[in-house]
N, C-alpha and C positions, 0 to 999 in steps of 0.2 A: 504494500500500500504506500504510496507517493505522498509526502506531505500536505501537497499542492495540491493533490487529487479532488477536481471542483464537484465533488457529489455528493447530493442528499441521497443517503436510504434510508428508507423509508418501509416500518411495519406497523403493525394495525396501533400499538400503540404509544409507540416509539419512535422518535427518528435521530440519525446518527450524522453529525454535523462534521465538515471537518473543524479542528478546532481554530484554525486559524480565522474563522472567520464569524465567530462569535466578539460578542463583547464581552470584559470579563466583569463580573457584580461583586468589585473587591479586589482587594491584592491578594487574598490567597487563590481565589481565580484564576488572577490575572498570570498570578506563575504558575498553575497548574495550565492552564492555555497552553502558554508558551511553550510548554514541551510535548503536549498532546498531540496527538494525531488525528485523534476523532474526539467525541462529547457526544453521551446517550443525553437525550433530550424529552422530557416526559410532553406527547401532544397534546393532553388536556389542560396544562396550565405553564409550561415553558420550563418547568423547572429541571435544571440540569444534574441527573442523576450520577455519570459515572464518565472519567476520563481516562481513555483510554489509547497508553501507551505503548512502545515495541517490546517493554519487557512485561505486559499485564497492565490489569485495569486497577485502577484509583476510586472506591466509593463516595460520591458526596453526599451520600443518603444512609441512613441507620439500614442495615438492612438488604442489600440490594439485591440477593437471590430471592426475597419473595416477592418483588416488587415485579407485576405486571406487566409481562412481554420483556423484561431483563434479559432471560435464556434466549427467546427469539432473537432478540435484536443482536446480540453479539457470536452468534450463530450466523445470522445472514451477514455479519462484517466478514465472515472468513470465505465468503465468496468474491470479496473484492482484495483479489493477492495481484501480481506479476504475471501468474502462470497461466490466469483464468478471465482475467481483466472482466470491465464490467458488461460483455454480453450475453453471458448467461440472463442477465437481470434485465436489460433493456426493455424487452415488450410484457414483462410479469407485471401483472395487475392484482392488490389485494381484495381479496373475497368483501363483498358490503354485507354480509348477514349483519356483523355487530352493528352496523348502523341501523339495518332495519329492526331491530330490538330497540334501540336508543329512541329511534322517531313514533317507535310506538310507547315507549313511556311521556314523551312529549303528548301524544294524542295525536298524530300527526300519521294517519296511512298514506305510505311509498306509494302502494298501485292506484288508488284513488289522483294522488296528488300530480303523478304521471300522466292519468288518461286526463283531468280537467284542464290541465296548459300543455301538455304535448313536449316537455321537459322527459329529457331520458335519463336516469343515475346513472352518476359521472364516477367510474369507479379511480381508487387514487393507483397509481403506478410506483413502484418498490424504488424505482431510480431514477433522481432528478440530475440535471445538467445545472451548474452556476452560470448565468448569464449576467453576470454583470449585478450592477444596485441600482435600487427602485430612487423615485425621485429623495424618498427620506434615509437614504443610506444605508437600506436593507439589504441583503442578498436577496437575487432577485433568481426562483428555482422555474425550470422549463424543463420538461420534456427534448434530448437530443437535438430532434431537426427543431423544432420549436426555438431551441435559444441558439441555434447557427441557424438559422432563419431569423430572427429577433438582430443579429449582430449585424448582420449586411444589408438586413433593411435600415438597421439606424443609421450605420457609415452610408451606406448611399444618399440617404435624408443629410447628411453634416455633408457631406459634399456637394450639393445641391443646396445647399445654406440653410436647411431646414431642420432643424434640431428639436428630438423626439426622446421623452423622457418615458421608462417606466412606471405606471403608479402603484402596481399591482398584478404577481403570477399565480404562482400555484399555492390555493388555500387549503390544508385537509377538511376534513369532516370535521375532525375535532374540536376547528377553529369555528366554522358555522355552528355547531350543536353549542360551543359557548354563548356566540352571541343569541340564541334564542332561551339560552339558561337563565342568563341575566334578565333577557326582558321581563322573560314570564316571574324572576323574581320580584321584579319592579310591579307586578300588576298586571302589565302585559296581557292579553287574550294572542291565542296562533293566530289566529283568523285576525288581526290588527300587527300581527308579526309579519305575514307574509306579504302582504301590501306592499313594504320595501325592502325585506330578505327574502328571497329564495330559499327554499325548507333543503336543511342537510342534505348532503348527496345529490342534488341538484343542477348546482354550480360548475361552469365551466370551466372554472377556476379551480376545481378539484382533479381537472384530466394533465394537468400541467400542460397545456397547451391554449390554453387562456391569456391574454395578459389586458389591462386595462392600462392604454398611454395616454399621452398630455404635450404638454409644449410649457417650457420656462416661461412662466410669469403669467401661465390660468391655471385657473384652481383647479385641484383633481376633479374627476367624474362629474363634471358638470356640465349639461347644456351648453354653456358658450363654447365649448371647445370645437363645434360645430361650425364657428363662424371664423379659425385659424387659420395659416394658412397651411401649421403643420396637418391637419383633417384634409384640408384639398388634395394633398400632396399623397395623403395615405389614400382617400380616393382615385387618383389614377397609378398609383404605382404597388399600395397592399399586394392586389392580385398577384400581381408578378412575384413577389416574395413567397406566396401560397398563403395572406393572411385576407382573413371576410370578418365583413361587422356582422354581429352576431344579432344584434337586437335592432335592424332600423324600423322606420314607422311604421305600425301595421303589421307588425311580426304577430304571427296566429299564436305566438306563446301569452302574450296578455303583458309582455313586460314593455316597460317604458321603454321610451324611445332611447339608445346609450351610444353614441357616439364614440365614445371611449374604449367601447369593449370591441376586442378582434379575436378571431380564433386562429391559428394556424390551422389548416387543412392538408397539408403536404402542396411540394410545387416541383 
């Protein structure tokens, strides 16, 4: 395994960062970072479980063999070696059963919610690609062709003078099934949640092959970006990349109109 090696993997409840490209929360992080190679990363709430070095792993948790997808996750690091590189993983997709148990503790039926917008679950993929950082200095994860599609659409846009930021790629499940935890803790009703979330497993943003962009100096995901000249520019030249707006007016899925959002498609 490469230090440098720019990939999320990713399991049902885990994902495996390299550690370079965390931030560290403290100086004893901050030097456990520094010499890690990877970071277990818990997906329901970020917290960073275990750092994992060439001579064995570092717990940052009481505990860390009973801990939830622990065994998994450092199990499927040992398929990204030198010998095996990461094609075995490429086109592996994780199984969505746990989410469709989670959406129905929400109250929230998958096939229902499928056949009334025409929305198909978006299952998450084990192996992301780093493409670079989103406009707030995130690592920004894609899908293979998705972020070598993503890079030469942008250098062509900066060579053409038209500079194109990321706002937003690959989100898991566990990141949506938060944001609908919170609201309904708030008070929230689903049926007042989905209005402007898309219900878990949903989201195209979970194929890693999503991204939502922008242009320096308009706000993210907003309507105006429609009157840019970076959006003109993605109008006649996206295609060519293999990337489509996913949401324009009158889309039969019921969602608002999103300028912002593109899919890669392959090209």
């Amino acid at each position: 395994m490469s230090r440098s090696l720019p990939l999320l993997l990713n399991t049902d409840a885990i994902e495996a960062w390299p550690a370079a490209l965390l931030r560290a929360r403290g100086n004893a992080d901050a030097r456990l970072l520094a010499r890690a190679r990877w970071v277990l990363r818990r997906k329901r709430d970020g917290r960073y479980l275990a750092a994992i070095f060439d001579h064995g792993v570092h717990s940052l948790i009481p505990h860390l063999p009973q801990e939830p997808g622990a065994a998994e996750a450092l199990d499927a690091l040992s398929w990204l070696n030198p010998q095996r590189g990461s094609g075995p993983l490429e086109q592996r997709l994780l199984s969505p059963q746990g989410l469709h148990e989670r959406l129905q503790q929400l109250g929230l039926d998958a096939d229902a919610y499928a056949a009334n917008t025409g929305l198909a679950l978006e299952a998450e993929p084990v192996l992301l690609h780093f493409a670079g950082r989103d406009r707030f200095g995130r690592p920004l994860w894609l899908r293979r062709g998705a972020a070598q599609a993503w890079r030469r659409m942008r250098l062509q846009a900066a060579r053409e003078g038209i500079a194109l930021d990321a706002i937003s790629g690959y989100r898991s499940h566990d990141y949506q099934l938060g944001i609908f935890e919170r609201k309904l803790a708030r008070g929230q009703r689903v049926a007042e949640i989905l209005k402007v979330n898309a219900a878990p497993g949903f989201s195209e943003h979970h194929s890693g092959m999503a991204l939502d962009i922008g242009t320096p100096g308009d706000p993210p995901a907003e309507a105006s970006f429609e009157e840019t000249a970076a959006f003109a520019w993605l109008q006649e030249h996206a295609a060519w990349h293999g990337f489509r707006m996913s949401y324009p007016r009158g889309n039969p899925h019921g969602i608002v109109h999103e300028p912002w959002h593109w899919r890669w498609c392959g090209s």
